[in-house]
TORFIVEX-255291 format. One record per residue (C-alpha): residue in three letters; y, z, x. Coordinates in steps of 0.02 Angstrom, whole numbers, padded with zeros to 5 digits. Example, Ala and Ser with C-alpha at 12.3 -4.5 7.8 and 13.67 -1.06 7.14 Angstrom:
<sites>
  aa      y      z      x
 ALA -00225  00390  00615
 SER -00053  00357  00684
</sites>
This chain:
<sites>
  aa      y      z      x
 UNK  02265  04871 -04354
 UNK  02289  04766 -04198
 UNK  02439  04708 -04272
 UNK  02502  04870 -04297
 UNK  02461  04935 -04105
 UNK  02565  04788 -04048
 UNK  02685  04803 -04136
 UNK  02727  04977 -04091
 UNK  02720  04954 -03915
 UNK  02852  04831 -03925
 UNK  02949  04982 -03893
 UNK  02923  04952 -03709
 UNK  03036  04804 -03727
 UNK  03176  04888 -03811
 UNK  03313  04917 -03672
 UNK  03417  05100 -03715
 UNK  03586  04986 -03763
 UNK  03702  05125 -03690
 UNK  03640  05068 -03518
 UNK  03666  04908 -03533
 UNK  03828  04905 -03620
 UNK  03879  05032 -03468
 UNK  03829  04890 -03342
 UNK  03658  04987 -03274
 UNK  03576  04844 -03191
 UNK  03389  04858 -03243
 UNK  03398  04984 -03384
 UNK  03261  05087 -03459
 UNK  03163  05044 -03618
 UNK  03149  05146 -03771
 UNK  03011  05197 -03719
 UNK  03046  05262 -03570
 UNK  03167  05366 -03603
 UNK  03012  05442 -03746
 UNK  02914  05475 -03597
 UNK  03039  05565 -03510
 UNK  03060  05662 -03660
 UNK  02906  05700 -03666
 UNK  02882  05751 -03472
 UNK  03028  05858 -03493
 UNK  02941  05935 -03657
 UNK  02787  05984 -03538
 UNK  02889  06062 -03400
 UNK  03020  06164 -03521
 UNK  02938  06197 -03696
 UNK  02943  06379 -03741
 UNK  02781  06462 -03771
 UNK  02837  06508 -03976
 UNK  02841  06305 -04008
 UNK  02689  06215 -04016
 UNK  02695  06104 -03893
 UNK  02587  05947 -03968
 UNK  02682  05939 -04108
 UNK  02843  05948 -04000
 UNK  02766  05796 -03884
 UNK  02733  05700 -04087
 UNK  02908  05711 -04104
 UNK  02947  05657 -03926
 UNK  02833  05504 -03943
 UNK  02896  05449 -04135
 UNK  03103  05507 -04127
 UNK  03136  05333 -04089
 UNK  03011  05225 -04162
 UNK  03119  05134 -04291
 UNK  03217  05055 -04157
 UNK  03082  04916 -04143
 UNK  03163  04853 -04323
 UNK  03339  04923 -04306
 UNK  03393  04905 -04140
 UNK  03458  05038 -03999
 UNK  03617  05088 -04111
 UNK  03746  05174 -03990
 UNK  03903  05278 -04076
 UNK  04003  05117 -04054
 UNK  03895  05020 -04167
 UNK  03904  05038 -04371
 UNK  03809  05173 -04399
 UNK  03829  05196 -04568
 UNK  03662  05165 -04626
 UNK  03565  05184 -04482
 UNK  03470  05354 -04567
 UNK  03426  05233 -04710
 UNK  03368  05074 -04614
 UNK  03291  05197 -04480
 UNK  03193  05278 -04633
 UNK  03134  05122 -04699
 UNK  03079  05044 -04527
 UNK  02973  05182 -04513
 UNK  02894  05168 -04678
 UNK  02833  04976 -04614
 UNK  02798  05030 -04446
 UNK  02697  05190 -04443
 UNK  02722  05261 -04629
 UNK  02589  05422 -04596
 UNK  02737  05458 -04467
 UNK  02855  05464 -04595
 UNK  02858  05666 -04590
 UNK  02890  05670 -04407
 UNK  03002  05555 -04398
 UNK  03083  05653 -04560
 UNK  03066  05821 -04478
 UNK  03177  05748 -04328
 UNK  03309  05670 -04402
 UNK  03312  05813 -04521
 UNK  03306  05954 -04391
 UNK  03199  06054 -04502
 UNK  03087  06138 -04360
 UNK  03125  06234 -04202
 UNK  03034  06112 -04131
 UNK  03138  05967 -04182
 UNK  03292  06059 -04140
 UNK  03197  06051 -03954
 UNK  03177  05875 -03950
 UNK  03362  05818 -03993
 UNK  03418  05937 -03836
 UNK  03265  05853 -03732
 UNK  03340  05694 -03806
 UNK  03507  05730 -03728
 UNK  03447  05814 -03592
 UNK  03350  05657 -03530
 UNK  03499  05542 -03572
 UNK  03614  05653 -03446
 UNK  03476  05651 -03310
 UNK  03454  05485 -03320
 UNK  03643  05453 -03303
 UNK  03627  05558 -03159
 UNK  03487  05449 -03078
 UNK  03598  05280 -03129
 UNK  03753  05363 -03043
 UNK  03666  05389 -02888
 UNK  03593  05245 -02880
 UNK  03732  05137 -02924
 UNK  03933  05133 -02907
 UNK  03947  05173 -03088
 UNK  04058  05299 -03181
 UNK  03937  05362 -03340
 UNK  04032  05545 -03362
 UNK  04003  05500 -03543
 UNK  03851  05521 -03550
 UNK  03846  05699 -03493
 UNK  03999  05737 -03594
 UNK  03897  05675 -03737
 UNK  03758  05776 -03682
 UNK  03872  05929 -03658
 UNK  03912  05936 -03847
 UNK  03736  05975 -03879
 UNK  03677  06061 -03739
 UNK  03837  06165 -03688
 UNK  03831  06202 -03485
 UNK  03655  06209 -03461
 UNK  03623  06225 -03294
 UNK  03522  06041 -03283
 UNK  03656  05967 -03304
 UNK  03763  06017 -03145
</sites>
């Protein structure tokens, strides 16, 4: 069991690769970017989702990336859904279903969490921007394909 809690907080450790490979000096982990998922989930979840299981999602969405790595959409992705699936299953396999439930978009509440997931990708581009002399427009023109013109992100 201890084995198993350490392992999954080697999340922590996990830098998001789309920051680094965009030159962010001091990046945030994996996790990090969860929690702000998750912060964002308890300032802007509508009342008809159920909120806990929207924070489960929040907190497990990018779990396999201990095993597999931060893939970004430059990397072979090809069988990232397979390898992600699989990491899971030796990581936290009673989170299999949420994990399945995101990736699968089979809820209104997972259909939440991929727009908090962008959402928190374009804020934190926003915070990086300000903070450094760094062009990262492509992140919030990544995060306008899902999220359309929604007002956080002006």
């Amino acid at each position: 069991m201890r084995d198993d809690l350490l392992s999954l907080l080697r999340l922590k450790d996990i830098l998001r690769q789309g920051w680094v490979n965009a030159g962010v000096p001091s990046p945030e982990s994996v996790a990090a970017h969860s929690w702000g998922m998750a912060v964002l989930a308890l300032k802007l979840c509508p009342e008809d989702l159920d909120l806990v299981q929207v924070l489960k999602l929040c907190l497990v969405h990018d779990v396999p990336e201990i095993i597999v790595g931060d893939l970004t959409p430059e990397d072979d992705v090809s069988t990232k859904s397979t390898d992600e699936r699989a990491a899971m299953e030796v990581l936290a396999p009673d989170w299999v279903p949420l994990f399945e439930e995101y990736e699968n978009q089979t809820s209104p509440e997972a259909v939440f969490v991929k727009s908090l997931d962008k959402l928190d990708m374009a804020l934190q581009a926003q915070v990086y921007m300000r903070q450094n002399d760094l062009d990262l427009h492509q992140f919030l023109d990544s995060a306008r394909k899902t999220l359309g013109d929604h007002e956080l992100l002006r």
